[in-house]
C-alpha positions as CSV (number, residue, x, y, z in Angstrom):
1,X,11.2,-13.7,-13.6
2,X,8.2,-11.3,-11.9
3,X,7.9,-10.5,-8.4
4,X,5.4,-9.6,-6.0
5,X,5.4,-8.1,-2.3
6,X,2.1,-8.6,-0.7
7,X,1.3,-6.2,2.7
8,X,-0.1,-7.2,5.5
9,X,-0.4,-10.9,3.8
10,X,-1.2,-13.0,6.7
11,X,-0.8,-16.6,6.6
12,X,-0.4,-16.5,2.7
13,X,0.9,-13.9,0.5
14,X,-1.8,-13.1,-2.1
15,X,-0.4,-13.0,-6.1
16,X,-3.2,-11.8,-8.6
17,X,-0.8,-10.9,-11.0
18,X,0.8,-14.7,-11.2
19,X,4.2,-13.4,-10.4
20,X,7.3,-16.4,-10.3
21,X,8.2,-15.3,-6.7
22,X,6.0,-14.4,-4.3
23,X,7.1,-12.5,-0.8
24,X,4.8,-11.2,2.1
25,X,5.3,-9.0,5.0
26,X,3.1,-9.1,8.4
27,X,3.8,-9.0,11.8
28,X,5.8,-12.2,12.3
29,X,8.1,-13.9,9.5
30,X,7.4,-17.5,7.8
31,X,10.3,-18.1,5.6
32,X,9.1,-21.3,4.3
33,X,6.1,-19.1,2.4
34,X,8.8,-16.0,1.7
35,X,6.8,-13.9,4.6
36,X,9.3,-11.3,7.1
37,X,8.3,-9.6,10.2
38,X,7.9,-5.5,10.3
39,X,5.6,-3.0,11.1
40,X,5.2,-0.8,8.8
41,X,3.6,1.6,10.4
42,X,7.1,2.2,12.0
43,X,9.6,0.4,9.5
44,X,10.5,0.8,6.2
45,X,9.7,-2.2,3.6
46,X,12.9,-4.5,4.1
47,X,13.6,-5.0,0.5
48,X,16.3,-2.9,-2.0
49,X,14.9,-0.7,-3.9
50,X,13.3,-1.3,-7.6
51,X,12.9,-5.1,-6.4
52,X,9.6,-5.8,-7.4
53,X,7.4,-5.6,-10.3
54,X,4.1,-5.7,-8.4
55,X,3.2,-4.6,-4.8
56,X,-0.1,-5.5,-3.4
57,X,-2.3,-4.8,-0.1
58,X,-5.5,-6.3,0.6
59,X,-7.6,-4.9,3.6
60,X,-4.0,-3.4,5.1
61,X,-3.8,0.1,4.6
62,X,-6.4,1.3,6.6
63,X,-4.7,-0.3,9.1
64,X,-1.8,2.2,8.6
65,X,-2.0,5.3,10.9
66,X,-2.0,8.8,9.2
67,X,0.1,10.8,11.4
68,X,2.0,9.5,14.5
69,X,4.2,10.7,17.4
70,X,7.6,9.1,18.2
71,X,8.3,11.5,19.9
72,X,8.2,13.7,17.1
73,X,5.4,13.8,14.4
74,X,5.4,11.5,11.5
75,X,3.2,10.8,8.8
76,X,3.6,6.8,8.7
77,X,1.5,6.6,5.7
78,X,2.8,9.3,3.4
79,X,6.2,7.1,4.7
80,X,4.7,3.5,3.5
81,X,3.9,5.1,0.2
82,X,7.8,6.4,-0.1
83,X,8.3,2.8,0.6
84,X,6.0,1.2,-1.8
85,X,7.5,3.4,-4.8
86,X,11.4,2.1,-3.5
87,X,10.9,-1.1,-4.2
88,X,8.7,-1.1,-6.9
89,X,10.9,-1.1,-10.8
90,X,9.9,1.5,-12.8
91,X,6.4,0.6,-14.2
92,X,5.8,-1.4,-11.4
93,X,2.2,-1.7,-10.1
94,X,0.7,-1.1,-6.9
95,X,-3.0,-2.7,-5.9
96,X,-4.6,-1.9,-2.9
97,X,-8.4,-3.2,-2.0
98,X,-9.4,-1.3,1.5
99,X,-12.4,-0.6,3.1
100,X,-13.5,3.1,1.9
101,X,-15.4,6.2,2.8
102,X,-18.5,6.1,3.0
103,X,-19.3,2.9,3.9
104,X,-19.6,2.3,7.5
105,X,-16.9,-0.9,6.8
106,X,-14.5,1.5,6.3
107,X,-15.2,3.0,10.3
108,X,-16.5,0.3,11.9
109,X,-12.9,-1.5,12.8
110,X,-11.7,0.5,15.7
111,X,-8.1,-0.4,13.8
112,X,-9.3,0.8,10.7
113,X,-7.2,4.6,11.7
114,X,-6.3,5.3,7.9
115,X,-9.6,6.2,6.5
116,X,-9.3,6.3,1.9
117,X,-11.8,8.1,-0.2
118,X,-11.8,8.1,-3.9
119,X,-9.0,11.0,-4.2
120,X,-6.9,9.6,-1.6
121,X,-4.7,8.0,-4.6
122,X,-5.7,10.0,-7.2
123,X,-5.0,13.4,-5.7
124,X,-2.4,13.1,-3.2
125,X,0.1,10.4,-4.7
126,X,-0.2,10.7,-8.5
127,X,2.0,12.2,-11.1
128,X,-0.8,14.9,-11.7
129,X,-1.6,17.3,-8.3
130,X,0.4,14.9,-6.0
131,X,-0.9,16.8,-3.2
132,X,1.2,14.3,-0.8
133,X,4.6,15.7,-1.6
134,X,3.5,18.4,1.1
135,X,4.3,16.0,3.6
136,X,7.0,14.3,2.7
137,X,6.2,11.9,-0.7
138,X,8.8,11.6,-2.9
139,X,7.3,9.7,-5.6
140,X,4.7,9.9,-8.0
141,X,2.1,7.3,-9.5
142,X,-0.2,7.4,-12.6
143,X,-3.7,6.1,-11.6
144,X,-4.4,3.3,-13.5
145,X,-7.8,2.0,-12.3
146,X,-10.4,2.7,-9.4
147,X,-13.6,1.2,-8.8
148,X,-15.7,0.4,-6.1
149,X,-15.3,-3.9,-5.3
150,X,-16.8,-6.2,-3.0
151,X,-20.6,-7.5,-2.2
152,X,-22.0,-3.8,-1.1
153,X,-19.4,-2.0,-3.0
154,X,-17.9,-1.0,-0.1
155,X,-13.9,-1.2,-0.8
156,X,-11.9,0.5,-3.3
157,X,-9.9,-1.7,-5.5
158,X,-7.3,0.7,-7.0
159,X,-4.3,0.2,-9.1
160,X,-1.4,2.5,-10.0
161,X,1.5,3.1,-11.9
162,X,5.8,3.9,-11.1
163,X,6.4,6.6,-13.1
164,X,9.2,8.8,-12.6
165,X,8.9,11.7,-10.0
């Protein structure tokens, strides 16, 4: 039996990879659809660790601030991507599809605070340069796809791998 997390789902938990269960975290819970309450821009994913074979996030990480204060710095994104490797299994995949520099969809959100490039995944959280360990990541990823999605080609729909840190 597969399962998938999907971030930020909203009213319904996306599953691209047909997964058997499918769960969703937003900002309130709906347990009739699997969904629980946190923000992760402050909490960790509540789920055990190596639950889940996929992991997904569609227009959601942008949404996740870069570096915070409370009270003392943090790097809440660096921290959902600890996160995001936890609960993955080994070879578990992670999807993300985000607005992306340099298309103005990508500023034009004032919530849009995380902004990604085309090396965000691919140089700070793979298994390669992992530039991201600097600030706190513990994990590492092999980049398994990246390519610019949508009607202007404005959002990066990227896949990557658990691998071992």
């Amino acid at each position: 039996m597969t399962r998938s997390l999907d971030l930020g789902c909203g009213r319904l938990p996306q599953n691209p990879f047909r997964a058997d269960s499918l769960y969703g975290i937003d900002v309130y819970s709906d347990s009739t659809k699997n969904i629980v309450s946190a923000d992760l821009a402050l909490d960790r994913i509540p789920f055990e660790a190596d639950f889940f074979e996929y992991v997904t996030a569609f227009d959601f990480i942008e949404h996740i601030p870069r570096v915070i204060y409370n009270p003392t710095r943090r790097n809440p994104f660096v921290e959902l991507m600890n996160e995001i490797y936890r609960v993955l299994k080994p070879g578990g995949i992670f999807l993300s599809l985000t607005p992306a520099y340099p298309h103005p969809e990508a500023f034009q959100d004032p919530t849009h605070v995380n902004i990604i490039t085309e090396k965000t995944f691919s140089r700070y959280f793979d298994d390669t340069y992992c530039w991201a360990r600097m600030y706190g990541f513990t994990g590492a990823f092999q980049m398994l796809s990246q390519e610019w999605y949508g009607e202007n080609k404005e959002k990066l729909l990227v896949q990557i791998r658990k691998v071992s840190a």
